[in-house]
MIKOL-36232 format. One record per residue: x, y negated, z of N, C-alpha, C in turn; residue in three letters. Coordinates in steps of 0.001 Angstrom, whole numbers, padded with zeros to 6 digits, always signed. Layout:
XYZXYZXYZALA ...
// end
This chain:
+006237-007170-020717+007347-007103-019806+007353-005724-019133UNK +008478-005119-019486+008437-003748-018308+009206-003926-017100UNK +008251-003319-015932+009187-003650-014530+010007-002569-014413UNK +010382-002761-013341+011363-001388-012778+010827-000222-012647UNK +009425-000176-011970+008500+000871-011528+007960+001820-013242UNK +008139+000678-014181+007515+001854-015337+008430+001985-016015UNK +009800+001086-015841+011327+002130-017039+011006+003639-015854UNK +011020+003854-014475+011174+004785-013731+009881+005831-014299UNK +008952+005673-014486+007269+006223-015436+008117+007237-016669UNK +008369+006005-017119+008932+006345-018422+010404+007362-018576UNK +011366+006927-017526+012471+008486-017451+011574+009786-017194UNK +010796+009648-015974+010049+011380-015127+009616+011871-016201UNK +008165+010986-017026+008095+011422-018450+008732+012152-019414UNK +010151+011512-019670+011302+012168-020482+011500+013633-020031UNK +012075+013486-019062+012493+014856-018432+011718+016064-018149UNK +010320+015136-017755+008865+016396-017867+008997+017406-018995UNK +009087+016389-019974+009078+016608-021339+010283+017321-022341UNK +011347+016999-021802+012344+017626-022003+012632+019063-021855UNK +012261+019235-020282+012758+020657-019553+011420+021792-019322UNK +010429+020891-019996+008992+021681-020358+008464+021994-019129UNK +008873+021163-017698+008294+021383-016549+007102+021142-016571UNK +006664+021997-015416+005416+021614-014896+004833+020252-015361UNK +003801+019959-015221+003382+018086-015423+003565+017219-013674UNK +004401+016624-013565+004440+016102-012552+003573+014627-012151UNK +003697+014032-011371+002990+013174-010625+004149+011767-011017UNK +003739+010733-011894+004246+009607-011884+004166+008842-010794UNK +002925+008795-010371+002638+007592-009529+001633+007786-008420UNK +001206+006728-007096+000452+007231-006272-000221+005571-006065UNK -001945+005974-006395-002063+004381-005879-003972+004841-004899UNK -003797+004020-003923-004572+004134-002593-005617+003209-003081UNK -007063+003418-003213-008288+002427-003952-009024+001941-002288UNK -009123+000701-002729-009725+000053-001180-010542-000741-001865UNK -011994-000538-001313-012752-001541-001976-012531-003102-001249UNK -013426-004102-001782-013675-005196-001050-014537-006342-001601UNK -015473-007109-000359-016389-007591-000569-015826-008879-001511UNK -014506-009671-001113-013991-010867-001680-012832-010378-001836UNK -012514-010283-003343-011034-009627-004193-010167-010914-003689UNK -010202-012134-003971-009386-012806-003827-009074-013597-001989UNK -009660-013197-001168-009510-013059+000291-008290-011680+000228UNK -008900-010518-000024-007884-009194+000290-006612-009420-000728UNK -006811-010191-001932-005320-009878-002699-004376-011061-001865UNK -004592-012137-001264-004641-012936-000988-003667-012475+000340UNK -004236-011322+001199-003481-010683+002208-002693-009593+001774UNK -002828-008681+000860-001473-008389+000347-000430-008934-000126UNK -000568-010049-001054-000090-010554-001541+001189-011476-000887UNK +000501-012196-000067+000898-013130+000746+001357-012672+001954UNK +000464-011977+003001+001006-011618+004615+001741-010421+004138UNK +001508-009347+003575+002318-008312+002805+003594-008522+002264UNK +003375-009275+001318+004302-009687+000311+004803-008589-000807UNK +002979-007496-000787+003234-006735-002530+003216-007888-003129UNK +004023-007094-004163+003995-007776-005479+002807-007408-005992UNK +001855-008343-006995+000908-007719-008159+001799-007291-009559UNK +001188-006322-009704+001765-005496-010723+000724-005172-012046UNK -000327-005150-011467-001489-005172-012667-003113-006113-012141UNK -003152-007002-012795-004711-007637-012871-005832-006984-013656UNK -006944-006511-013090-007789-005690-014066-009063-006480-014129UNK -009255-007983-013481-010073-008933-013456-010733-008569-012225UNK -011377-007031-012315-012277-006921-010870-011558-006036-010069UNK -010198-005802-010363-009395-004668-009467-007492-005323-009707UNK -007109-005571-008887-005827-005355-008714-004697-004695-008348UNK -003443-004317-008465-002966-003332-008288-001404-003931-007590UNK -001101-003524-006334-000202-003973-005560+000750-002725-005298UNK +001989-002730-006422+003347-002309-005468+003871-002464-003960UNK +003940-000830-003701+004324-000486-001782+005787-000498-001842UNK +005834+000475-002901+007223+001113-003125+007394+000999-004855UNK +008507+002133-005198+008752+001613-006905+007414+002908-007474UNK +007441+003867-006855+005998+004813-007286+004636+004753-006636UNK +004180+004135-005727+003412+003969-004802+002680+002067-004693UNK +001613+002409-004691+000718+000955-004982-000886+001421-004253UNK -001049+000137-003797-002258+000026-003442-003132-000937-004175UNK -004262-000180-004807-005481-001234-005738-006613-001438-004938UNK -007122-002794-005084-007619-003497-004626-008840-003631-005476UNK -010137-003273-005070-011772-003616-006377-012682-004183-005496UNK -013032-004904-006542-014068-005544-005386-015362-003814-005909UNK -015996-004060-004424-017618-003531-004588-018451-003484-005635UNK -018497-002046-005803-020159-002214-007435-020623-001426-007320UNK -021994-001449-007805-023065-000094-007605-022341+001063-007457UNK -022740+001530-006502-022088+002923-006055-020899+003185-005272UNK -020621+001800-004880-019183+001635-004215-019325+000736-003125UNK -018520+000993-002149-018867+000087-000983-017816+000093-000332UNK -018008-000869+000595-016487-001283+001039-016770-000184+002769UNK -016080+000855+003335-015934+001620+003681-014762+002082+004402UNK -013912+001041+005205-012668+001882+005877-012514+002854+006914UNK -013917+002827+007773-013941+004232+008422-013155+005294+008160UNK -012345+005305+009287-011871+007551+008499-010173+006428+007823UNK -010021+005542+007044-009083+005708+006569-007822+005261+006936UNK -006678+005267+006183-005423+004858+007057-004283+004582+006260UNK -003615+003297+005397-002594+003636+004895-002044+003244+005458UNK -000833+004156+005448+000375+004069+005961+002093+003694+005047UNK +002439+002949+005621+003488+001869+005014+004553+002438+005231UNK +005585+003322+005177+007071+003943+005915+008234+002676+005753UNK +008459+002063+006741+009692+000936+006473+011167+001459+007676UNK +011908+000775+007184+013173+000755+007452+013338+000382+009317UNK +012506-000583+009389+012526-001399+010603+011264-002084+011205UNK +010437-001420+011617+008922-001443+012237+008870-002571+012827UNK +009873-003098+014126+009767-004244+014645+010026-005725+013746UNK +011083-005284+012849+011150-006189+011798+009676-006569+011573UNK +009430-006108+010519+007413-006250+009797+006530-006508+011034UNK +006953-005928+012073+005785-006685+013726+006137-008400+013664UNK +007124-008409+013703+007527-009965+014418+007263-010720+012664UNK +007214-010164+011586+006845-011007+010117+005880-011919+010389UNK +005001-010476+010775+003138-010524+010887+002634-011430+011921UNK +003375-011392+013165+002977-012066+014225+003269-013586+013755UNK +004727-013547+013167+004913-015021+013086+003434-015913+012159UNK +002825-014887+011919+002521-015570+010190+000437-015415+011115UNK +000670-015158+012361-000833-015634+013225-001440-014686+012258UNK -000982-013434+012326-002244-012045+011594-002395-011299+012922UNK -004007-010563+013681-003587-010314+014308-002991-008539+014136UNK -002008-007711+014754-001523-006631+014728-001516-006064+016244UNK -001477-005003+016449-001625-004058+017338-000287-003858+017481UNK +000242-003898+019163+001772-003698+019767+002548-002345+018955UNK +003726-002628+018545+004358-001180+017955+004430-000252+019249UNK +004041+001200+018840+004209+001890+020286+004784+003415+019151UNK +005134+004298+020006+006022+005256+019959+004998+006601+019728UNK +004719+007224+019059+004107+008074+018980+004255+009545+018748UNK +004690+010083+019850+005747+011278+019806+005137+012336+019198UNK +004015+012655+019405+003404+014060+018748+003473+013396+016787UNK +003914+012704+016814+004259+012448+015369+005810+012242+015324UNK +006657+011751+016060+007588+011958+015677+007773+010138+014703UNK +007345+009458+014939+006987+007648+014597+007078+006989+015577UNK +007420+005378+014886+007199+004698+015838+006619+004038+014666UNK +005217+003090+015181+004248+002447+014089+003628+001062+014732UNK +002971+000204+014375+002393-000543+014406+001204-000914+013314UNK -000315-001406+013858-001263-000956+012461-001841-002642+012919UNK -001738-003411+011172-002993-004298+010999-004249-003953+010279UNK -005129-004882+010825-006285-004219+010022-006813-005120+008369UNK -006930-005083+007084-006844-006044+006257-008280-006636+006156UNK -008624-007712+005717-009723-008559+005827-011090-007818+005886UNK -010855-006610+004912-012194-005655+005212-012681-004812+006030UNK -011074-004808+006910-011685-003666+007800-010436-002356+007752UNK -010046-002382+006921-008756-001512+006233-007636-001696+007522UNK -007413-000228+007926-006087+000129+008646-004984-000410+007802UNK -003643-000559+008273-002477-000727+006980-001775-000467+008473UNK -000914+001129+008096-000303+001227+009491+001048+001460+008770UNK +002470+000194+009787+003789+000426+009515+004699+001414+010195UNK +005502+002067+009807+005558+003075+010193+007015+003293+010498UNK +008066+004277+011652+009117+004310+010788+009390+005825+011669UNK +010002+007168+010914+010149+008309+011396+011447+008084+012481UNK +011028+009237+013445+012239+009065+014773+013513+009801+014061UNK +014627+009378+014547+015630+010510+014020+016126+011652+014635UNK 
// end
């Protein structure tokens, strides 16, 4: 089955290829480890509402946007689950919208507040491991 996200793979490709550009960037995906894969897919999946887009048995792969995904692995030698330092960030349409989703659905989230030296207004949950997931939306 091809989704939407890889006929879109598959045009940039064409045209790369066509106009002998540079090699460009298909896609963007954010690696988060975790101790229990099916607890964290479980909260994307569900309190999120990515879609899964690829099962890799010990890694999953969750559509943000149509180029942009966040994968999900569980922990293995040499890998550890680690969100210190990190931060993804979600850009939506309507910040308070996705606040009042989350709240309804008893996750807890941090009040949306205004953050001018950025030029945002955001709100951040944290995902079962520890993982920032901050929503976001630019001022105009």
């Amino acid at each position: 089955m091809i989704l939407d996200h890889q006929v879109y793979f598959f045009e940039i490709r064409a045209v790369t290829k066509l106009y002998n550009a540079k090699p460009g960037i298909d896609a963007q995906i954010s690696w988060v480890y975790t101790a229990d894969l099916q607890v964290a897919s479980t909260f994307y999946q569900q309190a999120l509402s990515l879609e899964l887009v690829h099962d890799q048995g010990r890694a999953r792969v969750f559509a943000t946007a149509a180029n942009a995904f966040i994968g999900v692995c569980e922990a293995f030698e040499g890998r550890v689950v680690e969100p210190r330092g990190s931060l993804i960030s979600l850009v939506v349409a309507d910040v308070d919208t996705w606040y009042q989703r989350l709240v309804e659905q008893e996750i807890g989230v941090d009040p949306p507040e205004r953050l001018e030296s950025f030029g945002i207004y955001a709100f951040r949950v944290r995902a079962p491991d520890g993982y920032v997931i901050e929503f976001q939306q630019f001022d105009r």
